[in-house]
C-alpha positions in Angstrom: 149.9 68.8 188.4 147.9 66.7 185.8 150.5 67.6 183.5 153.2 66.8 185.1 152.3 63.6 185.9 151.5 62.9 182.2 155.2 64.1 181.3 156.1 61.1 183.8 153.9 58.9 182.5 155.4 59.6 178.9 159.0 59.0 180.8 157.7 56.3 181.9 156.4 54.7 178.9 159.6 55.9 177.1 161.6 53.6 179.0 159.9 51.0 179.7 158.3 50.0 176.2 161.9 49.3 174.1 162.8 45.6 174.2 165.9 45.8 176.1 167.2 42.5 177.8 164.3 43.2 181.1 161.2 43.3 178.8 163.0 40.0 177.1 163.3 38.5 180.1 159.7 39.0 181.2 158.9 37.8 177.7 160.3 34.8 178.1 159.2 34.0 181.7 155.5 34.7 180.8 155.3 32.3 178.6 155.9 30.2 181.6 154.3 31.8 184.4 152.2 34.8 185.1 153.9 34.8 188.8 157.7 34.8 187.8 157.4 37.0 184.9 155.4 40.0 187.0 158.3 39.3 190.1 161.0 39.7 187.5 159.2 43.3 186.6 158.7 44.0 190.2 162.2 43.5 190.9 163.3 45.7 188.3 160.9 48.6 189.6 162.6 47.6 193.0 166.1 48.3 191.6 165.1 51.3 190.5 163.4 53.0 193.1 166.6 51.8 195.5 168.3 54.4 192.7 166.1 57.1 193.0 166.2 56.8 197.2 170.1 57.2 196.0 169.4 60.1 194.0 167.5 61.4 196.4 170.1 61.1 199.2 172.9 62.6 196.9 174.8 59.2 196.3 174.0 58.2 193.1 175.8 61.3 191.8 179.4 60.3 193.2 178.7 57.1 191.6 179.0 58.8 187.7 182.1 58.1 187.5 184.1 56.2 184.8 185.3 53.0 187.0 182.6 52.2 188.8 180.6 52.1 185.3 183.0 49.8 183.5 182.7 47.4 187.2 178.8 48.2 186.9 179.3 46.8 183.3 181.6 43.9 183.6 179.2 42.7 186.3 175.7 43.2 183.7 177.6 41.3 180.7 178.8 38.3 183.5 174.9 38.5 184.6 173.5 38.7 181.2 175.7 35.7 179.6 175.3 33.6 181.9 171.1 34.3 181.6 171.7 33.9 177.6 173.3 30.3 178.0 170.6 29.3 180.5 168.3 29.9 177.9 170.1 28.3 175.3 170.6 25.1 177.6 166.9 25.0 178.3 165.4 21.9 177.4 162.5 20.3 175.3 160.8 19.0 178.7 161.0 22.6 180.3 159.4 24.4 177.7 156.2 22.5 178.2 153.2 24.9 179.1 150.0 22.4 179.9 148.7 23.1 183.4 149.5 19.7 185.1 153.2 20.2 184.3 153.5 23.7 185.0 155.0 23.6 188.7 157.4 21.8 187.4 159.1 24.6 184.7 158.6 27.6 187.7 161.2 28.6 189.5 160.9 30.2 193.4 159.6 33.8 192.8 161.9 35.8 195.2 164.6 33.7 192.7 162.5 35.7 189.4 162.8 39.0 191.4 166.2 39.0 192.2 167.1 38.1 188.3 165.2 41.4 187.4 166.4 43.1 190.6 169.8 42.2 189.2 169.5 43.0 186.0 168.7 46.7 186.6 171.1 46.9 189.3 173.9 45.9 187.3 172.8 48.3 184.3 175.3 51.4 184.1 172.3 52.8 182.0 170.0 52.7 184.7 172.6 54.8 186.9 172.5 57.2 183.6 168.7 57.4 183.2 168.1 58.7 186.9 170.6 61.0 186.6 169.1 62.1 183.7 165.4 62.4 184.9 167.0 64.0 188.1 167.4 67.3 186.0 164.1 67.0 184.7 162.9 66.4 188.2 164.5 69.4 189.3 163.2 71.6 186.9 159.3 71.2 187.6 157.5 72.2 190.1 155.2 69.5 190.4 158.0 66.7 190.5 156.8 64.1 193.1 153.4 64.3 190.5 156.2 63.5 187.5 157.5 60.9 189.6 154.3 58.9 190.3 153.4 59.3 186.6 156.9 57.7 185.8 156.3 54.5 188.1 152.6 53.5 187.5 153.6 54.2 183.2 156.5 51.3 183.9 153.8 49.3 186.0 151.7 49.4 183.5 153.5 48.3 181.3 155.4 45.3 183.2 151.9 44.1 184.0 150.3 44.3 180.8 153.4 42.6 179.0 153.2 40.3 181.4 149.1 39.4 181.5 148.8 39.8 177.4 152.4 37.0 176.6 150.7 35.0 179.9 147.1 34.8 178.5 148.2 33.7 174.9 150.9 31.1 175.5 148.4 28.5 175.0 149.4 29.6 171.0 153.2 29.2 171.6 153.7 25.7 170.0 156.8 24.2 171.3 158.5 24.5 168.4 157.5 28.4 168.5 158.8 28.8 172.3 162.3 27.0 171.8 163.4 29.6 168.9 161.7 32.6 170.9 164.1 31.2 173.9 167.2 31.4 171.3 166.3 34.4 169.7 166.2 35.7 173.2 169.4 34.4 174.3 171.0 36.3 171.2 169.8 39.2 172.1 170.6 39.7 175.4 174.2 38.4 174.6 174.1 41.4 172.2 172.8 43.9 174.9 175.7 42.2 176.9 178.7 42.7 174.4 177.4 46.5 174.2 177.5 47.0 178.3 181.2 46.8 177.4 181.6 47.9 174.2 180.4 51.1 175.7 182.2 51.2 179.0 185.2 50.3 177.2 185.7 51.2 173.9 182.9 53.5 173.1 184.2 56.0 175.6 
């Protein structure tokens, strides 16, 4: 049992740890707030355990098809873009992180846990992964042990990445946040232009 969940846990950590576009995101909304960068992570976790209930129910498998990943990824680069260009438009005024002015830069939560319930939703990737780990799942004996070893390796991660970025912002100079917030926005215009590079062309 112990071992299986540390197999999870190594899943777990395998996934989650990579800077894709979600652990930018969280990135880039804890140097904001603590509160909207952990919902963003929550609602990814959210996305994918509304996968694995699919899994588990037999859908997700009619939905490895070709078409409905190339929709899947049309939607993540329209979703992605238009996140890269908000962070590109941000502001001087809405990068500032002293405590009197931070209501002012933080968006509703439930609005920072759909944008991560979003992003994994519209991620043909994520669709991949569980079917994926399904096999793996399938294969042990002990999988509801693998499972749990999976989801508290990601939430351990989301909240550390979270609390850590959170706790040292007070070093991010202005200056330092604006080209993180660029920097960002490049790369998940990158991770964008490869959702359909790879649905499309890369077939």
């Amino acid at each position: 049992m112990f071992e299986a969940f540390v197999q999870g846990a190594l899943l777990g950590f395998g996934v989650a740890v990579p800077f894709g576009p979600l652990n930018i995101l969280i990135l880039t909304y804890a140097l904001k707030s603590l509160k909207n960068s952990l919902a963003v992570g929550f609602g990814a976790m959210s996305a994918d355990i509304l996968y694995l209930v699919l899994l588990l129910f037999g859908v997700l498998t009619f939905l490895d098809n070709g078409v409905f990943k190339q929709i899947l990824a049309i939607g993540g680069f329209v979703f992605l873009t238009y996140m890269a260009l908000m962070m590109l438009r941000a502001k001087t005024k809405d990068l500032n992180l002293n405590e009197k002015d931070a209501k002012t830069i933080q968006e509703n939560v439930f609005k920072s846990f759909i944008k991560g319930f979003s992003l994994n939703l519209l991620n043909p990737f994520v669709i991949a992964f569980w079917l994926s780990v399904s096999l793996l799942f399938s294969h042990n004996e002990y999988h509801e042990f693998m499972l749990l070893g999976l989801f508290v390796a990601i939430l351990l991660w989301v909240c550390s990445l979270s609390f850590l970025v959170a706790k040292f912002s007070k070093f991010f100079s202005h200056k330092v946040i604006f080209y993180i917030n660029v920097i960002s926005a490049f790369i998940i215009e990158y991770f964008a232009l490869n959702l359909l590079y790879k649905a499309f062309v890369s077939l």
